[in-house]
N, C-alpha and C positions, 0 to 999 in steps of 0.2 A: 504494500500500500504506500503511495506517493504521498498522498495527504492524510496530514493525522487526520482526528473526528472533528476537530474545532474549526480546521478550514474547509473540512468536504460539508460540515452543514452551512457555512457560509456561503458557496459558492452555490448548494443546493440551491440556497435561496434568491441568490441571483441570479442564476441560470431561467427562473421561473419570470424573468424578467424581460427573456426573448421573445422579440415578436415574427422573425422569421427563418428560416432553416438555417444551416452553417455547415459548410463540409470543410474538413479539416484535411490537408494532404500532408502525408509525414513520407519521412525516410530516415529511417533507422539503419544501423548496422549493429555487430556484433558486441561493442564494449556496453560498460556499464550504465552510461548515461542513455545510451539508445534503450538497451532495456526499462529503465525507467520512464521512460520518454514514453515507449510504448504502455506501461501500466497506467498511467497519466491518462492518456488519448479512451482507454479502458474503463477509466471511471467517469471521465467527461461522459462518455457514450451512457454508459449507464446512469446516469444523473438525468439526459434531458433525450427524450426522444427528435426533439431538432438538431440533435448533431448527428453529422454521419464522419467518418474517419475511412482515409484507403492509402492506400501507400504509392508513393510517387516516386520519381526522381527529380530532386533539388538540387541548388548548386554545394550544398554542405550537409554533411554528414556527422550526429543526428542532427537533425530542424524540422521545421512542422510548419506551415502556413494554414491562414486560416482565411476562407472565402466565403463569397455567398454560392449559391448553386449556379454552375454550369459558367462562371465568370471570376479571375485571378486578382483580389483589391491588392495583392502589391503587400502585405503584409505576412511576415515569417518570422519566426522567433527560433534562432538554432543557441539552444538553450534550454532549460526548460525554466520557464518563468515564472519561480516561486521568490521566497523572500521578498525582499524589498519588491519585484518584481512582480506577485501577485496579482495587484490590483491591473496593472496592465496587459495579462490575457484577460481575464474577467473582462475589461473594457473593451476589448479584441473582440471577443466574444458576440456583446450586447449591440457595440457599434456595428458591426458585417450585420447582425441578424435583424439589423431596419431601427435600434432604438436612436432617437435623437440626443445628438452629444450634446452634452450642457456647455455649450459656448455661445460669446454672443454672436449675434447674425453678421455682423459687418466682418467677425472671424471668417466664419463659413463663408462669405462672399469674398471674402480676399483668395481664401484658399481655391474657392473653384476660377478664379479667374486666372489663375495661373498658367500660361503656355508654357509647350517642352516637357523634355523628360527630365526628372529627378529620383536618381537611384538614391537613395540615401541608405546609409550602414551605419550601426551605431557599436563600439565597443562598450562591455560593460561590466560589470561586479556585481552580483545578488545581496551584496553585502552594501552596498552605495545608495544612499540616501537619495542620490542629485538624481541618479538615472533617469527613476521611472516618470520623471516630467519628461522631460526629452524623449523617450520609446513612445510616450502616453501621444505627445505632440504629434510624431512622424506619422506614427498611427494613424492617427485622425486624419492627417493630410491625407493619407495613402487609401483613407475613407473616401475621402468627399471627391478627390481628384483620382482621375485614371491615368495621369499620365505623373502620379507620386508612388514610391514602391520606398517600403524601407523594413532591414531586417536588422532585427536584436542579437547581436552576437555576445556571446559569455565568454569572457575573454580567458576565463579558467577552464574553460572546456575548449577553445580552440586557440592554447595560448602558443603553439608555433607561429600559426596566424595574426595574432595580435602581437607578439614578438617581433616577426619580421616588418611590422609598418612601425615597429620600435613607439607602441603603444603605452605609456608610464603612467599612462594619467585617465580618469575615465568620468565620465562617458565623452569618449571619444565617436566624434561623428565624421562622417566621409559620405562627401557627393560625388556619384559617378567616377568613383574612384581616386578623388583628391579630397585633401583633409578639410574640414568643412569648419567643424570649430569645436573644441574643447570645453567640460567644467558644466552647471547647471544651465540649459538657454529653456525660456519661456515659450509659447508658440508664437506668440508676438515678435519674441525678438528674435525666432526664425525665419518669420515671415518678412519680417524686416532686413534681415542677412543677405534674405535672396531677391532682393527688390521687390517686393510686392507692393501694392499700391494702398496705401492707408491714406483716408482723409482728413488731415490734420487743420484743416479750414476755419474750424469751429472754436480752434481755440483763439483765432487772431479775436476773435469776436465776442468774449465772454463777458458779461456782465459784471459787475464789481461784486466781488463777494464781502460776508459779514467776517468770515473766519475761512484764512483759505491754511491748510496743514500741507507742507509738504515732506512727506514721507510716509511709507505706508508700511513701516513692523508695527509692533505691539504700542508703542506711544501714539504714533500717529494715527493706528487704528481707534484707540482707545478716546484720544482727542478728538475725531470727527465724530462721534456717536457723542461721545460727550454737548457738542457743539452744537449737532443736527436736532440733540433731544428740547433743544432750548427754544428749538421754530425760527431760528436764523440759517442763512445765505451762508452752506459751508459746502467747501472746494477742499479734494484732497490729489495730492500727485505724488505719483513714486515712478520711479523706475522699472521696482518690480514689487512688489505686494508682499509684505512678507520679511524683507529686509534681511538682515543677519539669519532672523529666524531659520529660513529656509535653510541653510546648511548647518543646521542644530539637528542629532540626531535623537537620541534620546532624553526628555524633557522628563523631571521625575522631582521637580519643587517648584509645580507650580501647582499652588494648594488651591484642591479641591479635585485635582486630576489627581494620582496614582502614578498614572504614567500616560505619553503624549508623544509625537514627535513631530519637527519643525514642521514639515511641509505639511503636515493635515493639521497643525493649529496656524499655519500663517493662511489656509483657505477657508479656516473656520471663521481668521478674524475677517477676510474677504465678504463672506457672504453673510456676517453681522453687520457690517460696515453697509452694505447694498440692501438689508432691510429699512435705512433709512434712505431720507431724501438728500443724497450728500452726490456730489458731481465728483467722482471717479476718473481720472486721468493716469491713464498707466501708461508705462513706457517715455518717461518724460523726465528730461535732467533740467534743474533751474540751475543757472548759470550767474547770475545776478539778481540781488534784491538791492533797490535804493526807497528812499519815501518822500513825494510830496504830500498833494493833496491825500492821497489813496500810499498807501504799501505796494510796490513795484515789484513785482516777480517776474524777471525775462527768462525764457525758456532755451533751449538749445536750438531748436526751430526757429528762434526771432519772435515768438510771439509772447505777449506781456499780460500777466496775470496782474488786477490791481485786488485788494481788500483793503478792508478797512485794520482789520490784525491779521497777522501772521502767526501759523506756529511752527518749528521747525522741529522735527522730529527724523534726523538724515541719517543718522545712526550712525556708526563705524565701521570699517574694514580691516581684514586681515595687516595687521604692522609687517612691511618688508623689511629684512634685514640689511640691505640696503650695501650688499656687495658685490665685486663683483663674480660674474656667473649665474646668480642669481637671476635675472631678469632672460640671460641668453637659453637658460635650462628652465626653464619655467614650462614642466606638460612632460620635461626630458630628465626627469629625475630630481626636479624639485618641486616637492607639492604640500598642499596646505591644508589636507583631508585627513587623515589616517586612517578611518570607514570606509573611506571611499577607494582610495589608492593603494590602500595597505596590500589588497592582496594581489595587487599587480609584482611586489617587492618579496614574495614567498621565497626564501630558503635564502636571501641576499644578506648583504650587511647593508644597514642603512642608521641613518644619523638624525638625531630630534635637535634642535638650536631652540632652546626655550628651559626655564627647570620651574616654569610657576606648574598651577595646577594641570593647564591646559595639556604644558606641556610632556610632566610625567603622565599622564593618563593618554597619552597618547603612544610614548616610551612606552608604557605597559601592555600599552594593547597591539604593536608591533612585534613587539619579544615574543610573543603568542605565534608569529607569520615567520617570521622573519629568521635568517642563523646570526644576527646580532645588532645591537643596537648599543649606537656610541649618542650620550646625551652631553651637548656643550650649553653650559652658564657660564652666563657673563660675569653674575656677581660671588662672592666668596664663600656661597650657602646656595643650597635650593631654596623656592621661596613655596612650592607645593605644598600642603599639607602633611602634616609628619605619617598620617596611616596611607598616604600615598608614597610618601619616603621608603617606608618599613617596607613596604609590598612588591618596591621595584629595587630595592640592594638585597631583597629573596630571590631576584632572580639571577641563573647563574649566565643569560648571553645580555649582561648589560655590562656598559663600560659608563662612568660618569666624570667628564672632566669638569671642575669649577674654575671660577676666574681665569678664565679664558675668552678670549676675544675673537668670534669666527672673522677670519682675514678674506678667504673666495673660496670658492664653489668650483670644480675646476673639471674640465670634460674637454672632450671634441666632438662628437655630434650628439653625444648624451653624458649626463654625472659620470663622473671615474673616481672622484675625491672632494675632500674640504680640506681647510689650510685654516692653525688657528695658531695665534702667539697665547702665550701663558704668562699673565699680567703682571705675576710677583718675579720672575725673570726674563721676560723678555724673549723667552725660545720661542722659535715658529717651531710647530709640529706639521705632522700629515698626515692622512689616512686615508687609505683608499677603499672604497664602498661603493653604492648605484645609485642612492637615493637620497636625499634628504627632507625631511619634513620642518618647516618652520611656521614654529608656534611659540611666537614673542608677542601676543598680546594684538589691541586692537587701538585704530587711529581715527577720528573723529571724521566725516566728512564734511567738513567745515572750511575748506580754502576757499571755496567760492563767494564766502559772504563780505561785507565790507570791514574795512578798520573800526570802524565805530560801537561796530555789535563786539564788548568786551570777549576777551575768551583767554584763559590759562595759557602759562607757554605748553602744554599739550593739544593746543586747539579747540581744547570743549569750552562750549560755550557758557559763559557765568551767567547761572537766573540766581532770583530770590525765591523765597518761599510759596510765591505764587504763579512760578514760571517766568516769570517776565527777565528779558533783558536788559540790557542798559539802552537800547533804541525803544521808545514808546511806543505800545501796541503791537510789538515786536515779541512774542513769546516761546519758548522751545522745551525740550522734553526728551527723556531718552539716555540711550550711549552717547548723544553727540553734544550731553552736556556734562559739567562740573560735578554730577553727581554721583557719588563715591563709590558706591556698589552699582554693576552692569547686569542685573538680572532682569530675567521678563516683565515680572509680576513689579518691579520698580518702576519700570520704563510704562508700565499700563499706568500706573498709580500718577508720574507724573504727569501721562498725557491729560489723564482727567484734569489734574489740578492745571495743568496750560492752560484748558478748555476752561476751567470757570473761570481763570483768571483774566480770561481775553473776554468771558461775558462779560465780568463784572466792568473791566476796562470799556466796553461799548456804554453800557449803563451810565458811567460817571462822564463820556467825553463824548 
C-alpha cells in the first residue's frame, strides 16, 4: 500500500469531486519506484470508477501522465507525487476531469491567449516546500492551453538526469529545453516570465485611497482586514502574497494552530484578506513613496498610488553574505533552503555560514542527508539555543568553526570550496565541499523609501507604539521594522495596531 489510511480517505474524498473521466497513461519498468508507481495507479482505480489506467510508452521511465479521454493535456509527473507533492496530483486529477480551477478569470484569459509551444520541465524534491506552487502553476497552464505541456521530475528518482543539467537547487524549471528559472515562481510571475499580456491600465487610474498597505505577509494581511473592517478606502500590494511566509516550512507557534505551514497559511491569509472589500494588487514592486497633498506610492510600472496613510509592511529577505562567489554560484551550490535543496547535497560535504538558530537547525537537518557538514560563525560563540547546541556537537559528521570570517565561495562552473580566515590569528583556511547553505539572518526591504522615514543603521524602520513613523500618516509593521522579535503572530499583532493607528490618525486630521 502506497498511501497510509489518512491520505487514501482524503483523497477518497476528493476524488468524489470529479466531474468527468480521467485516463491515466503510465510506464513503469522493473525497479522499485515503478513498482510503487504501479500500486498507486491500483488504488487510484479502485477509489473512483472515473479513472481508467493503461500503460504506454513515455519519454521516462517510471512516469504516468494524466489526460482526459481520447486527448494528451501535456501533463506527467515521472515521480510519484506524494509529500509535499500530494496536493498537486489530486489537482491533476480534478482539473483534467472538467473541475474549475480556482483562479481568477483575467489568469485563465492570459493563459489561453498564449501562442507557441511550451514544453516546460520542472526538477524537484518531495521534501521542498517551494515546488508544489510551480508543478501546481504549469499544471494548470498545460490545463487550459494545448499548446503548454509540463512534467514533474523527482530529481531523487532521476538524479543522473538532474545531475547532468548540474541541477543544485530546486525547483528547477526548463523551457523547451533551456533553463527557464529557478526557487519559488507564482503563476503570475510565470506568466509574466514569458511575456504574457497583463493589463496593468487600471492602476495608472486609481482613486485615492483611505489606507493603502503595501505588503502582503502576515502584517500586511493582518492591517488591510484591520483597515477594511473600519468601512474605509483600503488598497493593499505585494509582490507576492504571502511574503517570507511562503518559504517557512513548518509553523508550530503560532497559537491556536498545533501545527501549519507557510504556503497554506500565506493562502489562508489571501483569501481572509478577499472576504473583504480591500483592492488587491499582486505582482507589484513600489519603488518610491514621497507626500504632498495625498501619500505618493510610484510603482515599478510608472504608475502612482496616492492615500491618505500609508502602511508598510515589506518585510525582509534572506541576508547575503556578501562574498565573493556567492552571487556567481547562487542555484550552483549555494542555496538558502535546507528542505528544499538539502536532498539535492545527499552523501556530499557541505557547509552552513550562520551558528544562530536558523542556522544550527539547518546544520542539523543536513547531517541527517549529507556525509558532512562544516558550520562557520562569525562570532566567538554560537548564538542558537543551547538544546540546539547539545543536539548538533551529538553529532558525529559535524565540524564547527567559530570566529571565523567566511572570505569566498570558490568553484568553476559549480561550489568546489569556501575560504575563511580565523579572527584570533589571522590564518586563511580551506575546504573543499559542493555546497553551501547560508543562513545569516534577514534584511529589511526598506532601500527604496526616503531619508526622512527614520530607520536603524539595520534598515528597519522606527515606529512608536502605534505604528507610526517619523513621516505623518506614514505607518509600518512587520520584519521590516525596529521591532525586536521576527515572528508571525508579532508581525499580525503589529499590522493590526498600524491599522488603528492610521484610523485613528484619519479621525484626528
Amino acid at each position: 500500500m502506497v498511501l497510509d489510511p489518512e491520505i487514501k480517505a482524503q483523497l477518497n474524498q476528493y476524488l468524489g469531486l470529479m466531474e468527468g473521466d480521467v485516463h491515466i497513461q503510465v510506464c513503469a519498468g522493473e525497479d522499485q519506484v515503478s513498482k510503487e508507481m504501479l500500486e498507486l495507479m491500483d488504488e487510484l482505480v479502485g477509489m473512483s470508477s472515473r479513472i481508467k489506467v493503461e500503460k504506454a510508452d513515455l519519454p521516462r521511465t517510471p512516469s504516468f501522465s494524466v489526460n482526459r479521454p481520447g486527448e494528451n493535456t501535456g501533463i506527467a509527473f515521472a515521480g510519484i507525487p506524494l509529500g509535499h507533492e500530494f496536493t498537486s496530483l489530486v489537482l491533476a486529477l480534478l482539473q483534467v476531469s472538467g473541475r474549475a480551477p480556482k483562479v481568477e478569470q483575467d489568469v485563465i484569459d492570459q493563459i489561453k491567449s498564449i501562442q507557441g509551444e511550451y514544453r516546460f520541465e520542472s526538477y524537484i524534491s518531495l521534501s521542498c516546500h517551494n515546488c508544489p506552487d510551480v508543478v501546481q502553476a504549469l499544471n494548470l497552464m498545460s490545463v487550459l492551453n494545448p499548446g503548454i505541456s509540463h512534467t514533474m521530475i523527482d530529481g531523487a528518482v532521476f538524479k543522473e538526469e538532474a545531475e547532468s543539467k548540474e541541477v543544485m537547487a530546486v525547483p528547477s524549471v526548463y523551457l523547451n529545453g533551456a533553463f527557464f528559472g529557478g526557487g519559488r515562481m507564482t503563476i503570475d510571475e510565470i506568466l509574466a516570465k514569458i511575456g504574457a499580456t497583463r493589463d496593468d491600465s487600471e492602476l495608472f487610474d486609481k482613486k485615492p485611497y483611505d489606507v493603502l498597505v503595501v505588503g502582503g505577509g502576515p502584517a500586511g494581511a493582518s492591517a488591510a482586514i484591520y483597515a477594511a473592517r473600519k468601512g474605509i478606502r483600503t488598497g493593499i500590494l505585494a509582490e507576492r502574497f504571502g511574503g517570507q511566509v511562503m518559504d517557512t516550512v513548518g509553523i508550530e507557534n503560532f497559537i491556536s494552530t498545533k501545527y501549519t505551514e507557510g504556503p497554506k497559511l500565506a493562502a489562508s491569509l489571501e483569501e481572509h484578506v478577499k472576504e473583504y472589500n480591500v483592492d488587491v494588487m499582486k505582482l507589484q514592486r513600489a519603488v518610491r513613496l514621497d507626500k504632498s497633498d495625498f501619500i505618493e506610492v510610484e510603482l515599478e510600472n510608472g504608475a502612482v498610488l496616492k492615500s491618505k496613510t500609508v502602511i508598510l509592511s515589506t518585510g525582509a529577505r534572506w541576508r547575503n553574505v556578501g562574498v565573493p562567489g556567492e552571487a556567481e554560484f547562487k542555484n550552483k551550490g549555494v542555496a538558502y533552503c535546507p528542505h528544499c535543496d538539502g536532498p539535492l547535497f545527499a552523501g556530499k560535504h557541505v557547509a552552513v555560514i550562520g551558528g544562530g538558530n536558523s542556522g544550527i537547525e539547518a546544520a542539523i537537518d543536513l547531517a541527517g542527508i549529507t556525509s558532512h557538514v562544516t558550520v562557520l560563525e562569525f562570532a566567538p560563540e554560537l548564538k542558537a539555543d543551547a538544546v540546539l547546541q547539545d543536539r548538533l556537537y551529538s553529532l558525529p559528521n559535524v565540524t564547527v568553526h567559530k570566529n571565523v570570517q567566511t572570505k569566498e565561495i570558490t568553484g568553476t562552473d559549480k561550489v568546489n570550496g569556501i575560504s575563511y580566515i580565523e579572527r584570533d590569528t589571522g590564518a586563511e583556511k580551506h575546504v573543499e565541499l559542493e555546497g553551501v547553505f547560508v543562513q545569516i539572518g534577514l534584511v529589511p526591504n526598506t532601500d527604496w523609501l526616503p531619508d526622512h522615514i527614520e530607520r536603524t543603521r539595520f534598515g528597519e524602520v522606527v515606529v512608536n507604539n502605534h505604528g507610526a513613523t517619523s513621516l505623518p500618516g506614514v505607518f509600518a509593521a512587520g520584519d521590516c521594522t525596529n521591532s525586536p522579535y521576527k515572528q508571525i503572530i508579532i508581525s499580525m499583532g503589529s499590522g493590526a495596531t498600524a491599522a488603528l493607528g492610521a484610523f485613528d490618525y484619519l479621525i484626528r486630521h
